[in-house]
C-alpha positions, -999 to 999 in steps of 0.1 A, spaced: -211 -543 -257 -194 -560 -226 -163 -543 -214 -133 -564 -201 -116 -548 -177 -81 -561 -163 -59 -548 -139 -25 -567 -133 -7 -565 -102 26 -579 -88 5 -602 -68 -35 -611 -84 -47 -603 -115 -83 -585 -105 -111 -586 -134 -149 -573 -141 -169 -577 -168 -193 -544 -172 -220 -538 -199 -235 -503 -204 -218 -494 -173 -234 -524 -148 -209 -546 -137 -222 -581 -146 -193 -601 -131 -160 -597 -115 -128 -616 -102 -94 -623 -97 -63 -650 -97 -29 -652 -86 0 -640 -112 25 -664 -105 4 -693 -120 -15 -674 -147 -16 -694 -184 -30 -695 -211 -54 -722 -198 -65 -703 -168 -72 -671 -187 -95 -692 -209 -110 -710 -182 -114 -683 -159 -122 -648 -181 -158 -645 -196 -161 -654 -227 -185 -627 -234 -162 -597 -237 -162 -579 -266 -130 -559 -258 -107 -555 -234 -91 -525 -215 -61 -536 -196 -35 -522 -171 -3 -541 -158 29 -535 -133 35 -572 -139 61 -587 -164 58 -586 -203 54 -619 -204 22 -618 -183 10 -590 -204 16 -609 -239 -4 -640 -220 -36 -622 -219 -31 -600 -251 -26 -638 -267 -58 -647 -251 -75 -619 -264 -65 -625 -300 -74 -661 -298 -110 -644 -294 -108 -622 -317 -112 -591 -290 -99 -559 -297 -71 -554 -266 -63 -522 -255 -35 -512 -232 -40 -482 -204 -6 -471 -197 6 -442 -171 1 -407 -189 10 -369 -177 -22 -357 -169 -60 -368 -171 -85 -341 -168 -77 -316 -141 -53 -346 -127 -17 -338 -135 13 -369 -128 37 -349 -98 63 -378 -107 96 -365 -126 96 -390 -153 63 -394 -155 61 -432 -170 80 -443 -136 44 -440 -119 31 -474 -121 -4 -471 -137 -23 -490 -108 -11 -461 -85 -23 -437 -117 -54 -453 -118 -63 -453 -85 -53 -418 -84 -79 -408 -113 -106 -429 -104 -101 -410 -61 -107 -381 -82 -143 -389 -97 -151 -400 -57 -139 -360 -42 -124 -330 -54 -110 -320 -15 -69 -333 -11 -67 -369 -10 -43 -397 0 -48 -429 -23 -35 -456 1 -32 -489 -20 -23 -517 2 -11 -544 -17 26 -561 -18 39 -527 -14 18 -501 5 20 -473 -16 7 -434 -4 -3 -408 -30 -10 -374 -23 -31 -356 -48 -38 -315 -39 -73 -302 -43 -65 -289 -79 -55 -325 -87 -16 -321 -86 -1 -353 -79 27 -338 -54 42 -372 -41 43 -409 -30 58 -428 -1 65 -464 -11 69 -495 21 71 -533 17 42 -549 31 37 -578 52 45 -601 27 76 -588 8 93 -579 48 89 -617 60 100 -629 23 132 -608 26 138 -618 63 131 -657 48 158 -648 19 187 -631 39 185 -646 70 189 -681 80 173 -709 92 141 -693 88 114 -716 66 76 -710 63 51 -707 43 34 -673 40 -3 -671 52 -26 -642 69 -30 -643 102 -61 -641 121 -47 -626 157 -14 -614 153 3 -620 187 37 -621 197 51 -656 176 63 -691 195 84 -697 170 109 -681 147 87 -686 118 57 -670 140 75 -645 154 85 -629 123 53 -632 104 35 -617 136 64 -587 133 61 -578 94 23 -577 98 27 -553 130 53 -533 113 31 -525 80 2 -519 97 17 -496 120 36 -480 94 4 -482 71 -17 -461 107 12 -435 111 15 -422 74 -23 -421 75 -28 -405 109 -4 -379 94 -18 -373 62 -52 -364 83 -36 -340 102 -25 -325 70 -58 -322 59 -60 -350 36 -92 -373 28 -79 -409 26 -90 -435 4 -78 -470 5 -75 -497 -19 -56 -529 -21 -58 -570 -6 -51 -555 27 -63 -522 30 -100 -534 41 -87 -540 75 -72 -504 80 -98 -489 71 -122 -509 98 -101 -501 119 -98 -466 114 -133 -461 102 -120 -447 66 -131 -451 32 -124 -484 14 -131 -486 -23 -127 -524 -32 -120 -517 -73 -108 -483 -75 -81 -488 -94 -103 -509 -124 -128 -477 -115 -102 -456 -130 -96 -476 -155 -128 -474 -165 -124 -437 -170 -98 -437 -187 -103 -460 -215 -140 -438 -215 -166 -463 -201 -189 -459 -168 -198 -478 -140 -234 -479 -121 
């Protein structure tokens, strides 16, 4: 049996198609464009059923629970829960936890049983500290790059560009410059300091996320590319190899 797996973010949708726990494929798109036409163009057709996660809108959801049943696959939706295993949800109403955060959180679990910080660096760089007996005991939620120069582009004026990574972020010759070189200096930065901190607490520190590869060169840490659809794996029961 291939396993679907799909977790749905603010910013991609990331996907991998596993079979007796080997991933055979895996990939990703952008949310703000997905259809119905991309799904079926882009997700293998061989999936017999689909385990799916999603802090994106309903109406994102119902678009790939509509491709699903145009298949005939059985769907199934991982949502945030109280505990998992010895992993228990530190959040006070629990369901408030998005369940890419949970996820990432479970799966960080599987990979060491010391005190961990899940960084997941994504629009938001999120921090999660889990205790060595698996009590989630708080986050620490910042804008990234992105979502900083979007809101400077919103509320402030005469600013236009359009968004892009840079390469060599070096004080900007132009408004536009200057204030994607700043957001990008300010998250990473930020992203160092909390992690630098959580160290020195005695944390391990795990990072996930579009961006968190870089910080974790840097700062020779742990990057796990797919932790979050790792987690999902163990939730919904399945393996990976």
């Amino acid at each position: 049996m291939a396993e679907l797996l799909v977790d749905m973010g603010n910013a991609r949708l990331k996907w991998r198609l596993q079979e007796q726990g080997v991933v055979q494929c895996s990939g990703a798109m952008l949310v703000s464009v997905l259809s119905l036409g991309q799904l079926q163009a882009d997700l293998p057709e061989s999936a017999s059923v689909v385990y799916w996660a999603s802090v994106a809108s309903d109406e994102k959801g119902l678009c790939l629970e509509n491709w699903a049943h145009q298949k005939n696959t059985p769907c199934h939706q991982i949502t945030t829960q109280d505990y998992w295993q010895d992993l228990s949800n530190g959040y006070q109403q629990p369901q408030q936890l998005g369940v890419d955060r949970w996820l990432a959180m479970v799966a960080a679990r599987q990979y060491t049983q010391n005190a961990v910080c899940v960084v997941d660096c994504g629009s938001a760089i999120t921090f999660d500290y889990v205790s060595a007996g698996g009590l989630h005991e708080g986050s620490y939620i910042i804008p990234g790059a992105r979502l900083m120069s979007q809101a400077l582009a919103r509320d402030t004026a005469q600013i236009n560009f359009t968004y892009q990574t840079l390469e060599d972020v070096q004080p900007g010759t132009s408004t536009a410059q200057a204030v994607l070189a700043g957001c990008s200096q300010m998250a990473h930065y930020g992203a160092f300091g909390l992690v630098r901190e959580a160290q020195e607490r005695g944390y391990e520190i795990l990072l996930c996320g579009g961006d968190g590869l870089v910080i974790a060169n840097d700062l020779g840490l742990t990057y796990v590319e797919q932790l979050v659809l790792d987690g999902l794996a163990q939730v919904a029961g399945l393996h990976k190899h």
